[in-house]
C-alpha positions as CSV (number, residue, x, y, z in Angstrom):
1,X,-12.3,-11.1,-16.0
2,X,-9.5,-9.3,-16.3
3,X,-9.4,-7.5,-12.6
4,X,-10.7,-8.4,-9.4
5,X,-10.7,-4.3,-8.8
6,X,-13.3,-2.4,-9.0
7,X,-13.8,1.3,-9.4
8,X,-15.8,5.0,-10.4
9,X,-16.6,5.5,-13.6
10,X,-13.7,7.9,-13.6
11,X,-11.6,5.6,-12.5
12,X,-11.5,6.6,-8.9
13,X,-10.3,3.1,-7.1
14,X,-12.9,1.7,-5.0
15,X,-11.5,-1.7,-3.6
16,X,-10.8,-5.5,-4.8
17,X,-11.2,-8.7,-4.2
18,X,-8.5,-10.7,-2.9
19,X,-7.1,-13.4,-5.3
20,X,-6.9,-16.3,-2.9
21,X,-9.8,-18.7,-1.9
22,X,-10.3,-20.1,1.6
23,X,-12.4,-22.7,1.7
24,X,-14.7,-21.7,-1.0
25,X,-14.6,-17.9,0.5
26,X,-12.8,-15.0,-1.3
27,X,-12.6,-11.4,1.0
28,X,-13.5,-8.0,-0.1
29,X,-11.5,-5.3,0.3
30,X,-12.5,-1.3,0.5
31,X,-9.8,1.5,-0.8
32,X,-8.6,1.5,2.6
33,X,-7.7,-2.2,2.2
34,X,-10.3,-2.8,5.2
35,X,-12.3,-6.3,5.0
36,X,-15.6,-5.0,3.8
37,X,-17.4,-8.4,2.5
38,X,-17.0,-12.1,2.1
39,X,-18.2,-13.6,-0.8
40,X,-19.2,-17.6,-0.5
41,X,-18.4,-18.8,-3.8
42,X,-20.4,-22.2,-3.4
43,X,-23.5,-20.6,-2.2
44,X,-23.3,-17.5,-4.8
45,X,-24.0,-15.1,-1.3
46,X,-22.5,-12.0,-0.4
47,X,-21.8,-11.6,3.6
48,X,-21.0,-8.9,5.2
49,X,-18.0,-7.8,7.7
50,X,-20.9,-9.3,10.3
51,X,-21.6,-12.3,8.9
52,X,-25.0,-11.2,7.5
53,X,-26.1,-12.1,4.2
54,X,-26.3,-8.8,1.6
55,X,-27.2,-10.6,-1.1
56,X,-27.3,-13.9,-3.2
57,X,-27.5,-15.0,-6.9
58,X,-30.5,-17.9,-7.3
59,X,-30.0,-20.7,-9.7
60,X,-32.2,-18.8,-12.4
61,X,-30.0,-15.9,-12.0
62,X,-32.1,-14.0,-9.1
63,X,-30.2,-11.6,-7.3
64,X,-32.4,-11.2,-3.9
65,X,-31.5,-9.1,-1.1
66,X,-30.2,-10.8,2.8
67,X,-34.5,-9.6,3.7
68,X,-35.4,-11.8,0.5
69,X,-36.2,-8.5,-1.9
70,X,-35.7,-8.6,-5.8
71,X,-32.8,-6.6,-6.7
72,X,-32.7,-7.7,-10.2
73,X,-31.3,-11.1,-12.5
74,X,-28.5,-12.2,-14.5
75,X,-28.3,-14.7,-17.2
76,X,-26.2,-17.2,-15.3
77,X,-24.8,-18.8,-18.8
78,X,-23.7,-15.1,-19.8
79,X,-22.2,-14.2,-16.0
80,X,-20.6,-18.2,-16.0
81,X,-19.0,-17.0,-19.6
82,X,-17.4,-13.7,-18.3
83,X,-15.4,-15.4,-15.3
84,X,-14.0,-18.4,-17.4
């Protein structure tokens, strides 16, 4: 991974995530640089600014919703390649 940005397909900035982990947490930020999202790095969950579960990434590479829907997979061995 070269970035921890992200952005438009134009290349319009759209926020980052912070480059220091707290206790197994790293924060998102918006283009405003306003705390938007926590991701749990042990748990493979992203939280909300509330505290509330968006999403999560199974074992098998299920992402499923905070209300438990199907939003789609990744092929962990491929994501666990592209972050080393």
């Amino acid at each position: 991974m070269e970035s921890l940005e992200a952005g438009t397909a134009v290349e319009s900035f759209l926020g980052a995530i912070n480059d220091s982990v707290d206790g197994g947490e790293a924060t998102v930020h918006d283009a405003l640089d306003e705390a938007i999202a926590t991701l749990d790095l042990g748990k493979a969950k992203i939280k909300g600014a509330n505290g509330s579960t968006l999403c999560e990434v199974k074992a098998d590479g299920t992402i499923m919703s905070g209300v438990s829907e199907n939003l789609g997979q990744v092929c962990p061995s491929q994501l666990l390649s592209s972050l080393a």
